[in-house]
C-alpha positions as CSV (number, residue, x, y, z in Angstrom):
1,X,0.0,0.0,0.0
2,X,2.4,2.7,0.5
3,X,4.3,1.9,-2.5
4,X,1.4,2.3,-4.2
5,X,0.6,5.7,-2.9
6,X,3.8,6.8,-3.3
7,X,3.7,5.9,-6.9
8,X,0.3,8.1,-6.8
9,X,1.4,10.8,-5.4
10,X,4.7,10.9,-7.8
11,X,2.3,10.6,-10.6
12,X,-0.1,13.4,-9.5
13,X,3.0,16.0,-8.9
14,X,3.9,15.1,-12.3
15,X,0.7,15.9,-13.4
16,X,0.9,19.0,-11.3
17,X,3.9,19.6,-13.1
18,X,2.7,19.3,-16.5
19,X,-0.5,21.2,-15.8
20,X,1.9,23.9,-14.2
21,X,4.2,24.3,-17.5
22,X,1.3,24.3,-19.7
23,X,-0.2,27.5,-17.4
24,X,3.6,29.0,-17.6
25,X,3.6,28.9,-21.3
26,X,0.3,30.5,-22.3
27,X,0.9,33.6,-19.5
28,X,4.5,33.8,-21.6
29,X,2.8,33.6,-24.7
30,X,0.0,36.6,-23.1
31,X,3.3,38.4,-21.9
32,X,2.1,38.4,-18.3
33,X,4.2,39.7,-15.9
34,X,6.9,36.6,-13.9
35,X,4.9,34.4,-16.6
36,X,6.4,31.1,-15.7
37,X,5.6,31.8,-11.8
38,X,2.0,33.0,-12.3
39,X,1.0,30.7,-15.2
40,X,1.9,27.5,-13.1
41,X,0.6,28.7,-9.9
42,X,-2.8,29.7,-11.3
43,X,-3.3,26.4,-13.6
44,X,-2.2,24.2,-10.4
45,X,-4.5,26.5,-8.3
46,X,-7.3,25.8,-10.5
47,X,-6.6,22.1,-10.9
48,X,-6.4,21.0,-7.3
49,X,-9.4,23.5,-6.6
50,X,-11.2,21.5,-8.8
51,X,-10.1,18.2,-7.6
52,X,-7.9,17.3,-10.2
53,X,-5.2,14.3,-8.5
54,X,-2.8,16.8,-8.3
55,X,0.2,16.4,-5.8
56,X,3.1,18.3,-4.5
57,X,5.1,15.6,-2.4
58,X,7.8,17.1,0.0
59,X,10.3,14.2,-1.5
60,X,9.7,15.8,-4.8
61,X,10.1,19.1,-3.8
62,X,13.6,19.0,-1.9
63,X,15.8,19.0,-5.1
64,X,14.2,22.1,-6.8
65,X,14.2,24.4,-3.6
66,X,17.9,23.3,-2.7
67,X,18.5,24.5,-6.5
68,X,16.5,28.0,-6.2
69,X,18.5,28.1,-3.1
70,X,21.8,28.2,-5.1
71,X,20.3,30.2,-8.0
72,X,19.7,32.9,-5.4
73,X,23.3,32.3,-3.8
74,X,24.9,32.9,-7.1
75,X,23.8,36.5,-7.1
76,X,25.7,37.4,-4.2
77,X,28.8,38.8,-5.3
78,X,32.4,39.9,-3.0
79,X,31.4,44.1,-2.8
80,X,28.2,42.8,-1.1
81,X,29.9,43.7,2.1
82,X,30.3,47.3,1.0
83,X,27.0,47.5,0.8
84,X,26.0,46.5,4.0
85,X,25.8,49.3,6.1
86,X,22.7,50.8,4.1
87,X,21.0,47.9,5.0
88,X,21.2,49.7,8.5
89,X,17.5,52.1,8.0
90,X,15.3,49.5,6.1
91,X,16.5,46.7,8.8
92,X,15.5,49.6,11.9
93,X,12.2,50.5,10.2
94,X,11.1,46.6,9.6
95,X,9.8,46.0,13.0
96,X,8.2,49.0,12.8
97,X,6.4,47.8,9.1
98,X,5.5,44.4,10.7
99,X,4.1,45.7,14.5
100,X,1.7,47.8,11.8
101,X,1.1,45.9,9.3
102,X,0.5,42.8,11.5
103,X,-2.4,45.0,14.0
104,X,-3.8,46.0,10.6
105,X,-4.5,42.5,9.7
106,X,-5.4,41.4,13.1
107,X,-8.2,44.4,13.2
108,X,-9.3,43.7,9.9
109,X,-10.0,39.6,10.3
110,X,-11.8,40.6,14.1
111,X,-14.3,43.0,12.8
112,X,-14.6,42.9,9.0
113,X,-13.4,38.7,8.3
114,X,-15.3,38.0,11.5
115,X,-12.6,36.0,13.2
116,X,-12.4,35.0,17.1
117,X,-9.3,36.9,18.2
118,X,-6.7,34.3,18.8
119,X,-7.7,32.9,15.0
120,X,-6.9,36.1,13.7
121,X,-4.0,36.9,16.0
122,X,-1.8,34.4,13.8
123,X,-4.0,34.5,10.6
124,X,-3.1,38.2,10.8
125,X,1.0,37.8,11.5
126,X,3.0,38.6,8.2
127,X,5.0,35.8,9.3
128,X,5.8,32.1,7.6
129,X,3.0,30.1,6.7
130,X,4.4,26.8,8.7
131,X,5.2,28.6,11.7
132,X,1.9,30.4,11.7
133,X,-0.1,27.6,11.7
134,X,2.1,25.5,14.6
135,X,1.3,28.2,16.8
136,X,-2.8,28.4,15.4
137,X,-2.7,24.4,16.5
138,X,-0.7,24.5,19.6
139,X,-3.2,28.0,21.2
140,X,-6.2,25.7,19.8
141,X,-6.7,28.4,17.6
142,X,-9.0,27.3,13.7
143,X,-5.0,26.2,12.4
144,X,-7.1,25.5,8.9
145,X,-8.4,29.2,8.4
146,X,-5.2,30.5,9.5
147,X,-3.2,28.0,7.3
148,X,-6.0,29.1,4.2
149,X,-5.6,32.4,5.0
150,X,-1.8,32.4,4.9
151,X,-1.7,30.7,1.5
152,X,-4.1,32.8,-0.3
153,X,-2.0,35.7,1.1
154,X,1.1,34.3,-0.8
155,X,-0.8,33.6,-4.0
156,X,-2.4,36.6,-4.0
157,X,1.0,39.0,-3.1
158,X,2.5,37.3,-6.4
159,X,-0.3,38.0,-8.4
160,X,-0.5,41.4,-7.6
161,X,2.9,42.8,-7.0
162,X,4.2,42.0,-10.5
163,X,1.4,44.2,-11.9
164,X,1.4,46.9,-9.0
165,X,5.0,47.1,-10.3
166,X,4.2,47.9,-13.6
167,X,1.2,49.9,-13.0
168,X,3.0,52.5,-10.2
169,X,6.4,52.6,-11.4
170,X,6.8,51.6,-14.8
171,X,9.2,49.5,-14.6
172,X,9.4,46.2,-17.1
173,X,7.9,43.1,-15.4
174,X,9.7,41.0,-18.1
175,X,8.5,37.2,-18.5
176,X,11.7,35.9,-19.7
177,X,14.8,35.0,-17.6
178,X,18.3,36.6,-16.8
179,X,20.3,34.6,-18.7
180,X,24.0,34.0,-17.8
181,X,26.8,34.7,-20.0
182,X,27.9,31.6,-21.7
183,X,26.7,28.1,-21.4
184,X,28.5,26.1,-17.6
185,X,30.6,24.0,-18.4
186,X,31.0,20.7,-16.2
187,X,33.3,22.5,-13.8
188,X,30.2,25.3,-13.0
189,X,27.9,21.6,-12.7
190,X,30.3,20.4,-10.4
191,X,29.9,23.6,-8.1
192,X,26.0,23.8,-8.2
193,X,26.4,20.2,-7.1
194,X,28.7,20.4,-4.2
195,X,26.2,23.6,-3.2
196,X,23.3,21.8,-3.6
197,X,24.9,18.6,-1.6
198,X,26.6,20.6,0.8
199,X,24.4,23.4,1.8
200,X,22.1,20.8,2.3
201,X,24.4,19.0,4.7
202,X,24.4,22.7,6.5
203,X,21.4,23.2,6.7
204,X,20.9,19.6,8.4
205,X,24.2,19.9,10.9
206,X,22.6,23.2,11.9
207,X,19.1,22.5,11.9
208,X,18.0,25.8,9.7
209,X,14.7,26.2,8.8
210,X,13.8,25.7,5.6
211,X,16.8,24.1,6.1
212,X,16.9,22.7,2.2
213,X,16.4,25.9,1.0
214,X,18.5,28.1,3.6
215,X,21.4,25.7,3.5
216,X,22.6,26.0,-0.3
217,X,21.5,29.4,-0.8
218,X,24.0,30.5,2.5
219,X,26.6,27.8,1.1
220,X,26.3,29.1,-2.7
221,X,26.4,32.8,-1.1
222,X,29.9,32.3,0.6
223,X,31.8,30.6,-2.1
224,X,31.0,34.0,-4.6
225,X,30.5,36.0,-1.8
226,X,34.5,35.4,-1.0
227,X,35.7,34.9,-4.6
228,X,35.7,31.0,-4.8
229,X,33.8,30.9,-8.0
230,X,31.4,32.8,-9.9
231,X,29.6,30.3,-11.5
232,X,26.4,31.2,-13.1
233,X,23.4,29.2,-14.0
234,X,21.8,28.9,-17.2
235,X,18.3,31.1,-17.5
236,X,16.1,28.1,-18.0
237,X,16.8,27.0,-14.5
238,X,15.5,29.9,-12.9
239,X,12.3,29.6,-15.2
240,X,12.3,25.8,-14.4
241,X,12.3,26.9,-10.7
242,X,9.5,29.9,-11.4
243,X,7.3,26.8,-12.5
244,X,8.3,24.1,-9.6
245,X,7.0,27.4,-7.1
246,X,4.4,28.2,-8.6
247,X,3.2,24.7,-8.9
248,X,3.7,24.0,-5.0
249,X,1.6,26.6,-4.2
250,X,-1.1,25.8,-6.6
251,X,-1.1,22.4,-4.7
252,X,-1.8,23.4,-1.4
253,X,-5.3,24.1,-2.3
254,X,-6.0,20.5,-3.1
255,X,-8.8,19.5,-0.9
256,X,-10.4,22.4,-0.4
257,X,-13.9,22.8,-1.5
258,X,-14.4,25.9,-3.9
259,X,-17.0,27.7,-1.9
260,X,-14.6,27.7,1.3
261,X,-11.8,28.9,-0.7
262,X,-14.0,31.6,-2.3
263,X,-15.4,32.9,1.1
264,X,-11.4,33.1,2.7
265,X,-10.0,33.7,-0.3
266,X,-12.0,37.5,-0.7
267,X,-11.6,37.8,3.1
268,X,-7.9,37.4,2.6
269,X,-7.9,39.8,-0.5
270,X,-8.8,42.6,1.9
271,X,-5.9,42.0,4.2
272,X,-3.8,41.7,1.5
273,X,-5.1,44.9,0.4
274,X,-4.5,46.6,3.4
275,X,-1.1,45.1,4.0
276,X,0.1,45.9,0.2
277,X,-1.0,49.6,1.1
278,X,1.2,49.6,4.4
279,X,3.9,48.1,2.4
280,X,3.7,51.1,-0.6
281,X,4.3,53.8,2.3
282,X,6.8,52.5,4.0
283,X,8.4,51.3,0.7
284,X,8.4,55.3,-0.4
285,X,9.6,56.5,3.2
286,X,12.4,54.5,3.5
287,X,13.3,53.8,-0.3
288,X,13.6,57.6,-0.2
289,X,16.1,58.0,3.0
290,X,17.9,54.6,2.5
291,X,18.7,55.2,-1.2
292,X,17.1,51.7,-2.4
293,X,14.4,53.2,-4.1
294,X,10.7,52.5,-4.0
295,X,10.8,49.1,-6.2
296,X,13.4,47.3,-4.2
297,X,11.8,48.5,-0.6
298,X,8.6,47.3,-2.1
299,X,9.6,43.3,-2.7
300,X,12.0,43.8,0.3
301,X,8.8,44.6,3.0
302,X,6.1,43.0,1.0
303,X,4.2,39.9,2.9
304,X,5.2,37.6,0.6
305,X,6.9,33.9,0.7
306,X,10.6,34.5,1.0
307,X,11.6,32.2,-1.9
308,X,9.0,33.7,-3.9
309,X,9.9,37.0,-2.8
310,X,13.6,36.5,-3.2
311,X,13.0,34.3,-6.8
312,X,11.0,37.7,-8.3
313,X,13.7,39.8,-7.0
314,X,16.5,37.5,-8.9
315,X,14.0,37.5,-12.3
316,X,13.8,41.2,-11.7
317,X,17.7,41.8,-11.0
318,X,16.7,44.1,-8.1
319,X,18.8,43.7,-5.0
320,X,18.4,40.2,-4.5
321,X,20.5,39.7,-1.5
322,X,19.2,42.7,0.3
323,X,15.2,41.4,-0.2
324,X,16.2,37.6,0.8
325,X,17.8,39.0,4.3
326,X,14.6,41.2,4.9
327,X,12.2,38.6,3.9
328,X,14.2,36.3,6.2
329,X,14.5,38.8,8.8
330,X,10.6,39.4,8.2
331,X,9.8,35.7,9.1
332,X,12.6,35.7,12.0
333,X,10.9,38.9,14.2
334,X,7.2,37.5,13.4
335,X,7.9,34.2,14.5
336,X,9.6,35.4,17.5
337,X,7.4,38.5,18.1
338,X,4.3,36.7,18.3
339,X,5.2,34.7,20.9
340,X,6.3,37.3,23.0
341,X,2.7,39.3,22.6
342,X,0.8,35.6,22.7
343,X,0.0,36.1,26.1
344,X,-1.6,39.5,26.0
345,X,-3.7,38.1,23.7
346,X,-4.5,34.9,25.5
347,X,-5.3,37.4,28.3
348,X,-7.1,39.8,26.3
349,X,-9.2,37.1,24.7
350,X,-10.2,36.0,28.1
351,X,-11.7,39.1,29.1
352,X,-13.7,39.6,25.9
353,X,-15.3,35.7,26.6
354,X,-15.9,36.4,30.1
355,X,-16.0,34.6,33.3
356,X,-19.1,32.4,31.5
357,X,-17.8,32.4,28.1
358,X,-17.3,29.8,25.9
């Protein structure tokens, strides 16, 4: 028996796959904005929404984020650590983005989404979706909305940002790929290899989070960071990893009747909304003192994922390195800063029910 549903699952993440690349090629042939990222993510979403045997097995998964993980390594290059100290401002002003941004969304799911307050305490934290929802289970708080919620917020950043992008500022939301000079040779294999093999052997030994994804994207960051290589990856990889994303994502909505993902789904386009709107003023305040501008501030504080976040930064060659570190500074401070407020809110939630409340 579990052979044979490992075989299934396999052959519905191929599927997913295949119903993923098919959605990336007709956005690219509409010239959508990050084409290959929101043509697989909206054919999966639709697939598994629909109850298509779609699957997105963690097995499957591990190879492509490790690889994302050292596409977005290789970008790092050795004067990143001149640049450092105007990370300074944007890195003092994101706990200040998040403590708003966060009692936003909290308000907005109590009185609009109609949420009991320890529900939308964590379906409200621009945090991670896995650490969210661990929290949601553990404070017997609804762990499915929040976990819904948290999803749709992800799906929804990345299919508006790219547009927000081009409608605000202008700027090109290209569908196609950076592509690297040349074509590697079996040496810059060989080194994409021992990042892949070794970050993940890092990320293991020191028990990182996301720890297949942080591990060769830290490891492949060193090695240019100090010189060691330069390697550079083909384009189509980082297209190839634009659909693998997009395609996880899509998946997570398998299972999940359409009417319930309607009704969270607009309830979760208000606090994206909201949130997005937070995220454009502080993205002109301190894209105007810091010097970043308004574009990079923008993917750098938005409540995103932070491989998606980081991957549309790479596609967009805008300060890659300086959006992964907020993004994983972002997930970092929430994680750790709702636990310390948790038991106000217990406390406060207790006083709302009252000594016969239920």
């Amino acid at each position: 028996m579990p052979k044979r549903l490992n075989r299934h699952v396999f052959l519905g993440f191929g599927l997913a796959l295949i119903i993923g690349t098919a959605g990336g090629f007709l956005f690219h042939a509409l010239r959508v904005p990050l084409a290959w990222m929101l043509g697989a993510m909206t054919a999966s979403s639709i697939a598994a929404i629909a109850g298509a045997p779609v699957a997105a097995p963690a097995a499957a998964r591990i190879p492509m984020t490790a690889l994302i993980g050292v596409i977005l390594g290789s970008s790092v290059r050795p004067d990143l650590f001149d640049h450092l100290n105007e990370w300074v401002f944007p890195l003092l002003m994101l706990p200040v983005f998040l403590a708003a941004g966060a009692a936003a969304s909290v308000a907005y799911f109590v009185r609009v989404g109609g949420l009991d307050l320890k529900t939308a305490y964590f379906a409200g934290m621009p945090g991670g979706l896995v650490e969210m929802v661990l929290m949601a289970e553990a404070n017997k708080a609804d762990a499915h909305t929040v976990s819904l919620v948290h999803a749709l917020r992800v799906l929804l950043v990345i299919m508006i940002l790219p547009f927000a992008i081009r409608l605000f500022t202008g700027a090109p939301v290209s569908s196609t790929m950076p592509v690297a000079a040349g074509t590697p040779d079996m040496t810059d294999l060989l080194w994409v290899l021992l990042c892949v093999v070794g970050g993940s052997a890092v990320g293991i030994l020191l028990r990182l989070p996301i720890r297949f994804f942080l591990g060769p994207l830290l490891f492949s960051a060193v090695l240019h960071a100090t010189g060691v290589t330069d390697f550079n990856l083909p384009g189509w990889t980082a297209g190839a990893a634009q659909v693998v994303l997009g395609t996880v994502i899509g998946c997570r909505f398998r299972g999940v009747a359409p009417a319930e993902v309607l009704r969270i789904g607009i309830m979760s386009l208000g606090a994206v909304v909201i949130l997005l709107a937070i995220t454009a003023l502080f993205a002109g305040i301190v894209g105007r003192i810091s010097g970043y501008g308004f574009t990079a501030m923008l993917l750098a504080y938005s409540p995103g994922g932070l491989a998606e976040m980081s991957l549309i930064a790479y596609t967009l060659k805008i300060e890659t390195m300086f959006v992964f570190g907020m993004h994983l500074l972002r997930v970092l401070i929430v994680a750790f800063g709702a636990a310390l407020v948790l038991p106000r809110v217990r406390r406060f939630a207790e006083r709302r029910r009252g000594p016969g409340g239920g």
